[in-house]
C-alpha positions in Angstrom: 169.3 28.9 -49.9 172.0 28.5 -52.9 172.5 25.4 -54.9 176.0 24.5 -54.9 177.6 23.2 -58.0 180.9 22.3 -59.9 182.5 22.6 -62.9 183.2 20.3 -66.0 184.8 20.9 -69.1 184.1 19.3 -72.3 187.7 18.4 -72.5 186.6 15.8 -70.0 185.3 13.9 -72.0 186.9 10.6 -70.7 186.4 11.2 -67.3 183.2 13.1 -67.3 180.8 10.6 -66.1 182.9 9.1 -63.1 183.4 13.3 -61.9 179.8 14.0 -62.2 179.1 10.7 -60.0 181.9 11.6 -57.6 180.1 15.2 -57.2 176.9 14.3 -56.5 177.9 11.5 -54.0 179.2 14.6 -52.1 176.0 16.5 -52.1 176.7 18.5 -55.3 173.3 19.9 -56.7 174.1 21.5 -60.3 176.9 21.1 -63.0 178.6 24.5 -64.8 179.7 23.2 -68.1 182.0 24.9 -69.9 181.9 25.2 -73.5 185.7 25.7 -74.6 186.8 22.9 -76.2 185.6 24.3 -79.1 182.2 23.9 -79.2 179.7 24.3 -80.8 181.9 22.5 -83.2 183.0 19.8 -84.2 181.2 18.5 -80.7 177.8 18.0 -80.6 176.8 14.9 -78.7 178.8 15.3 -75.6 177.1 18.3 -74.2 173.9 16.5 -75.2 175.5 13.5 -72.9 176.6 15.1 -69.8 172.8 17.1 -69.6 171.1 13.8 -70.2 173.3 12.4 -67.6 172.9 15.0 -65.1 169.0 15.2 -65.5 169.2 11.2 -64.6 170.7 12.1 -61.2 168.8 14.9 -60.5 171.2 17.5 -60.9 171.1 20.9 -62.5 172.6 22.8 -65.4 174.3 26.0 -66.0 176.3 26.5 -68.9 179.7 28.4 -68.7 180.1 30.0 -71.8 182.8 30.2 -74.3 186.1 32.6 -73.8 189.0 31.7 -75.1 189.9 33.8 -78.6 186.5 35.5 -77.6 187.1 39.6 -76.9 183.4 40.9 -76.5 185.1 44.3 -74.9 187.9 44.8 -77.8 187.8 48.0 -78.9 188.9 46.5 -82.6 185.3 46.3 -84.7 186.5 43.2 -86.6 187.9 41.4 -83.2 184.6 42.5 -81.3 182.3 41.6 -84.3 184.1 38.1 -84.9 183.3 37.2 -80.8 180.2 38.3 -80.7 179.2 35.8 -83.5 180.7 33.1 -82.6 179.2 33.5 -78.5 175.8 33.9 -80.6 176.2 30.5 -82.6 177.0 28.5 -78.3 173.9 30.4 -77.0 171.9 29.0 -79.5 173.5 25.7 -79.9 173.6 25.5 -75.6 169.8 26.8 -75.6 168.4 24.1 -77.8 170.2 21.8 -75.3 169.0 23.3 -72.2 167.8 26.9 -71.1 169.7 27.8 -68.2 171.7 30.2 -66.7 175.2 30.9 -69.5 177.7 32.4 -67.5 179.9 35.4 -70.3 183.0 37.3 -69.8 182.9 40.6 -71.8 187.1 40.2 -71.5 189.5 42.0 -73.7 193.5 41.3 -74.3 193.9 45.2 -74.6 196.1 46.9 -71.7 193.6 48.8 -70.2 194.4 48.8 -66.7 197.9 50.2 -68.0 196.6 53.2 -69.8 194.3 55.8 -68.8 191.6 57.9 -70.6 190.5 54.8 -72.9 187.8 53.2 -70.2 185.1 54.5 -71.9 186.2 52.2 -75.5 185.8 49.2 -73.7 182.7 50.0 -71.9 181.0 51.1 -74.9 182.4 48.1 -76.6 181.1 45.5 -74.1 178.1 47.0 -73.9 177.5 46.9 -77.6 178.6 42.9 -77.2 176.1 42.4 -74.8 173.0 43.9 -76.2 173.7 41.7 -79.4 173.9 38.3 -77.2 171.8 39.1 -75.0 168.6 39.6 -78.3 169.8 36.0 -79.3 169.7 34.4 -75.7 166.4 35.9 -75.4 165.0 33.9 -78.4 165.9 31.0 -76.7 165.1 31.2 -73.2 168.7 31.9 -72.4 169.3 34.3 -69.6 173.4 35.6 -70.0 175.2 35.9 -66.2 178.0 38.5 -66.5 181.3 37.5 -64.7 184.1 39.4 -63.6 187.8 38.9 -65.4 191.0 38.3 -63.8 192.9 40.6 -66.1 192.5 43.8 -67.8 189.3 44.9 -68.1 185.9 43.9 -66.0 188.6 43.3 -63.4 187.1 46.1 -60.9 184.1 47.1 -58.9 184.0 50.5 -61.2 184.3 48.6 -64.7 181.2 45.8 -63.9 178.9 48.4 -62.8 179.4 51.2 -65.4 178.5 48.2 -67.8 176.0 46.5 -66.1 173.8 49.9 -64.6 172.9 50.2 -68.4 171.3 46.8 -68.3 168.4 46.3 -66.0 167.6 42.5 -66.0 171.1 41.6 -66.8 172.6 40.1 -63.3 176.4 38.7 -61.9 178.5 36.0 -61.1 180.6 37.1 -58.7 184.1 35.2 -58.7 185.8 35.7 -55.6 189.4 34.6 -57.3 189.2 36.7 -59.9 188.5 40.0 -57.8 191.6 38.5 -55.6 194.1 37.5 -58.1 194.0 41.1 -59.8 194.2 42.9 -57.0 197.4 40.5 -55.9 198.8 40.5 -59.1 199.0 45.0 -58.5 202.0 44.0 -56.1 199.5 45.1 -53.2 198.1 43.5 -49.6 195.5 42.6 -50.0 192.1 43.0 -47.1 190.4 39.7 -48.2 187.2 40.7 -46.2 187.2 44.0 -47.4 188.0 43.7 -50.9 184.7 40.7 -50.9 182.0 43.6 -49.3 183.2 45.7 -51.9 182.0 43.9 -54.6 178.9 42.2 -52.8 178.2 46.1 -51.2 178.1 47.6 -55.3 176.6 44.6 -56.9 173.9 43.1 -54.3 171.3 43.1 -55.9 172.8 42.5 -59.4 174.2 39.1 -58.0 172.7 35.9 -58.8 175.8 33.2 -58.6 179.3 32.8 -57.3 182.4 31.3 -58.3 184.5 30.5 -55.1 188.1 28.7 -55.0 191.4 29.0 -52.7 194.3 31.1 -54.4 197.9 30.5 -53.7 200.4 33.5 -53.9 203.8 32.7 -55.0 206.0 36.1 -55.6 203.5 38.1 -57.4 201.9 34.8 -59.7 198.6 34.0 -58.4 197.6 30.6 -58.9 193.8 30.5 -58.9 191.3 27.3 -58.6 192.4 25.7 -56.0 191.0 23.4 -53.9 189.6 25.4 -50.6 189.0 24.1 -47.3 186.7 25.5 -44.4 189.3 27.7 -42.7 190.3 29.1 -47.0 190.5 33.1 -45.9 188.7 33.7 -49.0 185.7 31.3 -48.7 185.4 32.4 -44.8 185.5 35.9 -46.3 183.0 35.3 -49.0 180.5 33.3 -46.5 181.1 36.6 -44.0 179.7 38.8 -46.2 177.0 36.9 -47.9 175.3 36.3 -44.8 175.7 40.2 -44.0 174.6 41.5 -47.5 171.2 41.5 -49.2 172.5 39.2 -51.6 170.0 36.3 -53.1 172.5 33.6 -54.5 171.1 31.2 -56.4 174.1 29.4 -57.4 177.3 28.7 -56.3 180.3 27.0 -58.1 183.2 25.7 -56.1 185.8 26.2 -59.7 188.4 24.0 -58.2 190.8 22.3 -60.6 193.7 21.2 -58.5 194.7 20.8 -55.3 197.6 22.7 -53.5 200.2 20.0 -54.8 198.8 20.2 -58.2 197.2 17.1 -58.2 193.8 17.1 -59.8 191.2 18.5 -57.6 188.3 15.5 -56.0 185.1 16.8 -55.8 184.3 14.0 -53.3 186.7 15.3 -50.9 184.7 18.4 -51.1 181.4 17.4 -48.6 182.3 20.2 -46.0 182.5 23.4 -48.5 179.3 22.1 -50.3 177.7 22.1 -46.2 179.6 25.2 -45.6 177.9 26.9 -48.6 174.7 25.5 -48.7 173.9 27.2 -45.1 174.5 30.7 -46.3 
């Protein structure tokens, strides 16, 4: 049975404590905190805050870890170098907090899906990114969770596994938007139920956790983290084949922001997805 979560940022740190109260009123088990705001500078205490605080109510931790101006793929030495130490310096700040699960995108800004015959620069590059985060999470009790991107590159089925066969204790977050949104964005329809085994059918027994969400497709935008319901196609799709794979989830994270109107999303309103979920 997975533990089902939700997602704070540490740009809410006005609002934090009345969310995290909300969330576990609704049968939330486990925070994912993302550590973008910057952090580990200048903020120190608030991460402290929120783990204290989450401990008090009996709720778990998983840390998402930092990505913006962070390209652990780029093919660029100095670009790839730079993000590798700064990840290093939040895995070791985040561990001395609380060893958990730290969720990483190995995501570049490069045009690789545009471009053939380069793959193998950002796979080697990624996995070179890795192996260096992966020696500091290991020093303190960190275990690193790869996700899959949105855009670019660890955006398909292909790209996670020819980076993650070459690790073997090194396991996935599957987000379920993400896979969506890029293949929507390709001007393409889009087979919900079987683009969802794909993933689960390559990576089952590389996949810990889940990120799941609704998408709404205007033109060819794809908004993404949006408040699902029961009948969303893609959590429907996502609970299909969970149940049908040899998947062990640990963890899932409903990364909802907003509702459909844009209005912010309300974790209490969110009892029947955490039921939903929790049965898979």
């Amino acid at each position: 049975m997975a533990i089902v979560g939700f997602p704070m940022w540490l740009g809410d740190w006005k609002s934090w404590r009345r969310k995290m109260l909300e969330a576990f009123e609704a049968g939330f088990s486990y925070v994912e905190l993302s550590l973008d705001y910057p952090w580990p500078l200048p903020d120190h205490e608030t991460p402290k805050a929120i783990v204290a605080e989450a401990k008090k109510l009996g709720l778990d931790v998983v840390f998402h870890g930092c990505w913006r101006d962070v390209k652990l793929s780029s093919p660029i030495g100095c670009v790839r170098e730079a993000s590798v130490s700064y990840v290093i310096d939040v895995v070791e700040a985040a561990g001395e907090i609380y060893p958990t699960y730290f969720i990483l995108h190995l995501s570049t800004d490069q045009a690789v899906d545009q471009v053939e015959g380069y793959e193998d620069l950002f796979v080697e590059a990624a996995a070179s990114s890795l192996k260096e985060v992966l020696k500091a999470a290991s020093k303190v009790g960190m275990e690193i969770v790869i996700e899959n991107d949105p855009a670019h590159f660890m955006v398909t089925v292909d790209q996670v596994v020819s980076v993650l066969e070459r690790f073997d204790d090194v396991r996935f977050c599957f987000d379920v938007g993400h896979a969506y949104a890029y293949a929507a964005r390709r001007g393409r329809d889009v087979d919900v139920n079987e683009l969802v085994e794909s993933w689960l059918k390559a990576l089952d027994r590389k996949t810990v956790g889940a990120h799941v969400y609704d998408c709404i497709v205007r033109d060819h935008w794809v908004e993404e983290h949006v408040t699902p319901s029961e009948k969303s196609q893609l959590i429907q799709a996502f609970v299909k084949a969970a149940r049908s794979k040899p998947v062990k989830l640990n963890f899932i994270t409903v990364e909802a922001f907003r509702k459909p109107d844009g209005s912010p999303a309300r974790f209490g309103e969110l009892k029947d997805i955490v039921k939903l979920l929790t049965d898979i």
